[in-house]
N, C-alpha and C positions, 0 to 999 in steps of 0.2 A: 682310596680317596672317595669313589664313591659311595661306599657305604658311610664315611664320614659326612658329606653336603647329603646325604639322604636323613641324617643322623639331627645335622642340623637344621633343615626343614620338618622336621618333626617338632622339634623343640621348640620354634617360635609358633608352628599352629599348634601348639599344646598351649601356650602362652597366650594366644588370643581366644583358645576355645576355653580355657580358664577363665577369660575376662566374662566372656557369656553367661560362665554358669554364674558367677560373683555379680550379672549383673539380672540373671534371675532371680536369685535370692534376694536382692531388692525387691524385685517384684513379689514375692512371698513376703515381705514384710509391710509395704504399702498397699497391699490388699488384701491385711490381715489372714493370708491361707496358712499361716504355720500351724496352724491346728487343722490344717486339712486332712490329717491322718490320724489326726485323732491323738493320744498319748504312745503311739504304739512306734517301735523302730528296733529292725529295721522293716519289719514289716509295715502295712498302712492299712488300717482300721483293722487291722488283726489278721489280712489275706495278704497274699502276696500284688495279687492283681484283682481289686475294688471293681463289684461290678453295679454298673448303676451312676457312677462316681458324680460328686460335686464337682462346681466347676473351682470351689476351695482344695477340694480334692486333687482334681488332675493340675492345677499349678506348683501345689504343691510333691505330686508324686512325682511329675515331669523335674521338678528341683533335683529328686532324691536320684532318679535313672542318671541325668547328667551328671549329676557329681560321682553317682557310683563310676561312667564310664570314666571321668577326669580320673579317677585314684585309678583307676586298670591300665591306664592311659602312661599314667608319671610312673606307674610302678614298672610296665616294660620298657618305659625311657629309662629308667634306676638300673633295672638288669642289662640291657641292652649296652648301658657305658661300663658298665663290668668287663663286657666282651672288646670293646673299640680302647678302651683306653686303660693304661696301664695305672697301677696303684698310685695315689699321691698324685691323680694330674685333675685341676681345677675341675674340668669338663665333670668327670666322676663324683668330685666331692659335691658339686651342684645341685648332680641330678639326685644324690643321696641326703642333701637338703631340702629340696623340692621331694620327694618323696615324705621324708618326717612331716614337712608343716601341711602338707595337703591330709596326712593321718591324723593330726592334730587336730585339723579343720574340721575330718570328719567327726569328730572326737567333740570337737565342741557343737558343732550343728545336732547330734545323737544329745548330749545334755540340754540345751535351747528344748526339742521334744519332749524329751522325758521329764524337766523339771519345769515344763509348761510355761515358760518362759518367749512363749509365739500370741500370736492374736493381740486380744486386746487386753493384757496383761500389762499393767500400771507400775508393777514394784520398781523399786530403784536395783534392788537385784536383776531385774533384769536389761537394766543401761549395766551394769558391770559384766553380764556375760555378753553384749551386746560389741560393748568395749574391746572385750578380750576378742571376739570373733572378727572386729575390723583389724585390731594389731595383728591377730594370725593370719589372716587374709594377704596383707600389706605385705608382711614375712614370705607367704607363698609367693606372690608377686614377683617378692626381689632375686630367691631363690628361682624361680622359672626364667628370669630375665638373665640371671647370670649364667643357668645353661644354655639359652637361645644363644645369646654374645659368646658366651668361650665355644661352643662347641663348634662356630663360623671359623672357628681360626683353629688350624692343626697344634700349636701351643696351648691353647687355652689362654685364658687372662683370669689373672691372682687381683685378690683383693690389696692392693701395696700403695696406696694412698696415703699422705705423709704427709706430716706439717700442718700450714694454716691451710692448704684445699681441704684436706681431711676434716680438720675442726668445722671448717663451712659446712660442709655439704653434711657433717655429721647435723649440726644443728639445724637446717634445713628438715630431715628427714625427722627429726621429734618434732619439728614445725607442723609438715606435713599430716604425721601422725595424729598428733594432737588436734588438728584441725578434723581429720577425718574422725577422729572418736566425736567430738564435738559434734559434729555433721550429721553423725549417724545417733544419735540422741537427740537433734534437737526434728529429725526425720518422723524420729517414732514418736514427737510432741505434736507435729502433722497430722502423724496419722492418728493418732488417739484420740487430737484433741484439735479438732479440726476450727476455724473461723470462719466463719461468712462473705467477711470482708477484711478488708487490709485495715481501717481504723479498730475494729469490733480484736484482731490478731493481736495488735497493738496495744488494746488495755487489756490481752487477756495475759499477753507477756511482762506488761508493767505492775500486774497485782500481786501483793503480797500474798496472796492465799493463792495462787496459780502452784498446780503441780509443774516440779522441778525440771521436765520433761520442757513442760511451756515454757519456765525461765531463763532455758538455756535457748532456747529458739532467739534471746536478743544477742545475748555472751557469742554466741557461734560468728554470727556475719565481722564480727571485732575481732576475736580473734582471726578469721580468715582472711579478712582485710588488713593485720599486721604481718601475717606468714606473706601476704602476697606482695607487701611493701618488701619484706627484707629478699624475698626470691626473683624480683624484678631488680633488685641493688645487687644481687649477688650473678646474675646472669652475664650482663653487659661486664662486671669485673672479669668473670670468666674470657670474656672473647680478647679484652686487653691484654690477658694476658697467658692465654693457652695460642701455640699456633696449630695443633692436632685438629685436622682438620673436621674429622667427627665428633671432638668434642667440641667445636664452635659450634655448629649447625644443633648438635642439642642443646647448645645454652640459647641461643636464636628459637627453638622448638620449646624451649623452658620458658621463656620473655611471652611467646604466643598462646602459651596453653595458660598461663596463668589468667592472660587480658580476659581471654575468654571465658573461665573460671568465675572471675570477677562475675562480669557480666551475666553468666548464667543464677550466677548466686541473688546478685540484682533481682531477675527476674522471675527466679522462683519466688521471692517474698511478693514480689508487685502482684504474683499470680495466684498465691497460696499454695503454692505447694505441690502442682498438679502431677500425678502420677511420672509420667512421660519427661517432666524433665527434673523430677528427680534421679529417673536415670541416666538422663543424659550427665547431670551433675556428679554423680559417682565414676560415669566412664570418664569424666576430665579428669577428677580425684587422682583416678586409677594411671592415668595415662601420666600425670605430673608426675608421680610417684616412678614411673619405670623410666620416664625420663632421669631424673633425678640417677637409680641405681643405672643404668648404661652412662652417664656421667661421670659418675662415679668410677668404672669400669672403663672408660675410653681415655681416660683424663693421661697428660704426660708421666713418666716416669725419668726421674724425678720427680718430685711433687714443685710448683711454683714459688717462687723465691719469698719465705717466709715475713720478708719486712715489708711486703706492699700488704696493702688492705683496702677492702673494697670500699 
């Protein structure tokens, strides 16, 4: 047993030390350093360790070391639930999903480099690998969260969500999704295409010849604004009608993350955009989103009685 609560103290500082690296990498893209290394990976500017280094440089090499330790990290979490749990138990298949999307990850952040796709790089191919790199993110997230949760409990917990919670909380999370692709495209119209001022952001977002970058920068705060009406409708239904007592307090956790959400998203526009609370706004993103899958995961079995609706 105690190599199992050591097993599972592992798994949630893997899951917060994930969120770090996921919220450097922000910071690599709002201070355009993805070209801090040049086109080169995995090496950086063609040396193992740059000497001299930009301060482009060390943001970004410092991205490349923590993500390398995250993959060393999940990958003896992967082998280590090898040894703790037996074949076919939750805990196992987790950690062996967090392992695939974090290779993924690095998989796609190595393409971002090499197809130059960082800095201040304009194409709309690069909102589509931008895109794929927040859905894969999102995927690691959910995969990490579900090893943190099942590996607390000597059972584990199966994904067996049923019915109309199911259909909710599925459409929720393309909500969410969607919002974060959104978010993270209208981020890099910040940073590329910066305003002076909030009226000056305004017509640079209402012109027809605005890159598409800029014109999502209006579509975003609309679409976030209606993912947060239906997630604030579907919270409070939650607590009527779950009595699990960990799944009320994350729907209560759900109702609070989004206020604040709200708010921060307010404020970024009022502010343009300022480095610092873009990433505060990623870490709410981030935190809504593992609420949501522990939701998910704590919710009653059974699923709630299909003819009420929220």
């Amino acid at each position: 047993m105690p190599a199992l609560k050591r097993f599972a103290a592992a798994a949630w500082l893997l899951l917060a030390y994930t969120l770090a690296v996921v919220l450097w990498g922000a910071l690599v893209r709002a201070t355009l350093s993805g070209d801090g290394c040049g086109d080169h990976w995995p090496l950086c500017n063609g040396v193992v360790v740059p000497v001299d280094a930009s301060r482009k440089t060390l943001i970004e090499l410092t991205h490349r070391v923590t993500s390398g330790l995250c993959w060393i990290w999940t990958f003896v979490m992967w082998f280590a639930s090898r040894r703790l749990f037996v074949s076919g138990h939750p805990s196992r298949r987790a950690a062996g999903w967090g392992l695939f999307f974090m290779s993924t990850e690095a998989l796609v952040g190595a393409g971002l480099v090499l197809f130059k796709m960082v800095a201040s790089n304009p194409s709309t191919a690069r909102a589509a690998w931008m895109s794929l790199h927040l859905v894969n993110t999102f995927l690691l997230l959910a995969a990490l969260s579900w090893l943190a949760f099942s590996a607390a409990r000597p059972e584990g917990v199966r994904w067996i969500v049923s019915g109309r919670l199911k259909r909710l909380l599925a459409a929720a999370a393309a909500l969410v999704l969607l919002v974060g692709v959104s978010g993270a495209i209208a981020a890099l119209g910040d940073t590329l295409f910066p305003a002076e001022g909030l009226s000056e952001g305004l017509r640079q977002d209402l012109s027809p010849t605005a890159h598409v970058f800029v014109r999502l920068r209006l579509w975003h705060p609309l679409i976030a604004l209606l993912t947060g009406v239906y997630l604030t409708l579907l919270a409070p239904w939650l607590l009527r009608q779950i009595e699990h007592d960990l799944a009320r307090r994350l729907s209560i956790a759900l109702m609070g993350l989004v206020v604040l959400q709200i708010a921060a998203g307010l404020l970024n526009v009022a502010l343009l955009a300022p480095v610092w609370l873009q990433l505060v706004h990623l870490l709410l993103a981030d935190a809504i989103w593992i609420t949501l899958v522990l939701l998910a995961l704590s919710s009653p079995r059974p699923a709630v009685d299909a003819s009420l609706s929220p």
